[in-house]
C-alpha positions as a printed Julia matrix, in Angstrom:
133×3 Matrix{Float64}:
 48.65   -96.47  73.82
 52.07   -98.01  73.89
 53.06   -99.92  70.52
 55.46  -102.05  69.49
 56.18  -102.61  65.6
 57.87  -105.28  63.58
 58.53  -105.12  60.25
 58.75  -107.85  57.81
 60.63  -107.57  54.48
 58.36  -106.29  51.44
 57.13  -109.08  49.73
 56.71  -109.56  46.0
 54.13  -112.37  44.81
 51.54  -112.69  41.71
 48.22  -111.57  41.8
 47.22  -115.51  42.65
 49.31  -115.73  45.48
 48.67  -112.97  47.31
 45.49  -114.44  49.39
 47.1   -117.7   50.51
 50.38  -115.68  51.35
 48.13  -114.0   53.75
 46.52  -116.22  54.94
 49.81  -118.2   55.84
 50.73  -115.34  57.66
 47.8   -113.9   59.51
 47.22  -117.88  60.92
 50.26  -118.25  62.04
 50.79  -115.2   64.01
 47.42  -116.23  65.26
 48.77  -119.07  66.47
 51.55  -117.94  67.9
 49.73  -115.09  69.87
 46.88  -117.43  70.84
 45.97  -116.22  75.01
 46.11  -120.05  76.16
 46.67  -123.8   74.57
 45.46  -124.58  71.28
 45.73  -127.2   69.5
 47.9   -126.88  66.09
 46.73  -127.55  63.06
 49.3   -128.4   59.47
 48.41  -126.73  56.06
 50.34  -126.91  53.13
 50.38  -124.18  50.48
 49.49  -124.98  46.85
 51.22  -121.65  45.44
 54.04  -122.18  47.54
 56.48  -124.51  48.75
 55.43  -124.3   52.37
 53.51  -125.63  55.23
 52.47  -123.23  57.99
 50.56  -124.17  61.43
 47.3   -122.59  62.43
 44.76  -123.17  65.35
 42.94  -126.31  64.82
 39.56  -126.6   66.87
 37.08  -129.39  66.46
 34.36  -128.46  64.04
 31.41  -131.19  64.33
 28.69  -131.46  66.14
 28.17  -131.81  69.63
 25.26  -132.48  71.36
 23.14  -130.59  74.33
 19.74  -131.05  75.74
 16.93  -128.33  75.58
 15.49  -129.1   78.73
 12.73  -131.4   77.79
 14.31  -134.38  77.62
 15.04  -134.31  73.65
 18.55  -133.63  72.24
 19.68  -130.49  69.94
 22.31  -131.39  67.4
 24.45  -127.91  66.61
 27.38  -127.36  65.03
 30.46  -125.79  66.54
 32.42  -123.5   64.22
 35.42  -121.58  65.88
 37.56  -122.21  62.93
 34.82  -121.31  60.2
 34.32  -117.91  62.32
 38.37  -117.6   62.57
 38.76  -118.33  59.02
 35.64  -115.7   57.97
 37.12  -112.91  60.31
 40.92  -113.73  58.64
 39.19  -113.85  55.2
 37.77  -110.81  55.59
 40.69  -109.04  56.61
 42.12  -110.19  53.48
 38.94  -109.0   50.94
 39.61  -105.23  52.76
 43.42  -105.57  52.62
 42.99  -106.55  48.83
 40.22  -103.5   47.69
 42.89  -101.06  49.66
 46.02  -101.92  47.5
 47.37   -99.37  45.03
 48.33   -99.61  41.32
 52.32   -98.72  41.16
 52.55   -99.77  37.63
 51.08  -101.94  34.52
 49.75  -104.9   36.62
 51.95  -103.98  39.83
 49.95  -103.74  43.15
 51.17  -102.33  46.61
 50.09  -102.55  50.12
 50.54  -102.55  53.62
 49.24  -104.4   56.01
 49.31  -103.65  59.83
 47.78  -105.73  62.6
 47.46  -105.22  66.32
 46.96  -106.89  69.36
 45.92  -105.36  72.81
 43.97  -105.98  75.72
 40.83  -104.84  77.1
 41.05  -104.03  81.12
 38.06  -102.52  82.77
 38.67   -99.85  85.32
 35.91   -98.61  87.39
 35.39   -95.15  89.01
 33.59   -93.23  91.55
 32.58   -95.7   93.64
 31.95   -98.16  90.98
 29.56   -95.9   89.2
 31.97   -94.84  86.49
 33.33   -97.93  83.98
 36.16   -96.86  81.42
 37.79   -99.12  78.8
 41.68   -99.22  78.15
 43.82  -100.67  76.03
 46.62  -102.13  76.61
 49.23  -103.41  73.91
């Protein structure tokens, strides 16, 4: 599978800010990577001096019929299922880091992106999956 890498510099944070610094940066190269418009969303760090942009969706409720006549209220929640998925990146990220030293931590953190294409063969009979970065 073809890969490219970047590398950002090593960062060095307290134990406090190490989940929103994450989270700043997993959302926003969400965002920027997003396949198709979304709309952008503001949020402003506590820990730091910063404001980063994520994918806003709406999350209330919308309405849809079951069929007999009567109305179903659910909820729609892209950006609670975006923000569980990032979150639990994070929890795995954080029970994988190392101790270097007295109360020093270290890490790395890769992500990837690639695309699913289905190829099928032998007269349609065969299906196999590739990636493609």
């Amino acid at each position: 599978m073809n890969c490219r890498e970047h590398h950002i510099p090593e960062l060095e944070l307290a134990t406090g800010q190490v989940r929103e610094a994450l989270q700043a940066i997993l959302h926003t190269i969400l965002f920027i990577r997003s396949p198709g418009p979304v709309a952008p969303r503001d949020v402003h760090c506590e820990g730091f001096d910063l404001t980063y942009t994520r994918i806003a969706t709406n999350d209330g409720s919308s309405i849809r019929s079951d069929g007999g006549g009567r109305s179903i209220s659910r909820s729609i929640s892209i950006e609670n299922d975006l923000d569980k998925k990032v979150d639990d990146a994070i929890e795995v990220f954080l029970r994988s880091l190392t101790q270097i030293g007295p109360e020093l931590l270290s890490g790395c953190l890769t992500l990837g992106f690639f695309e699913r294409r289905a190829t099928r063969q032998l007269f349609g009979l065969v299906s196999h999956e590739e990636r493609v970065v």
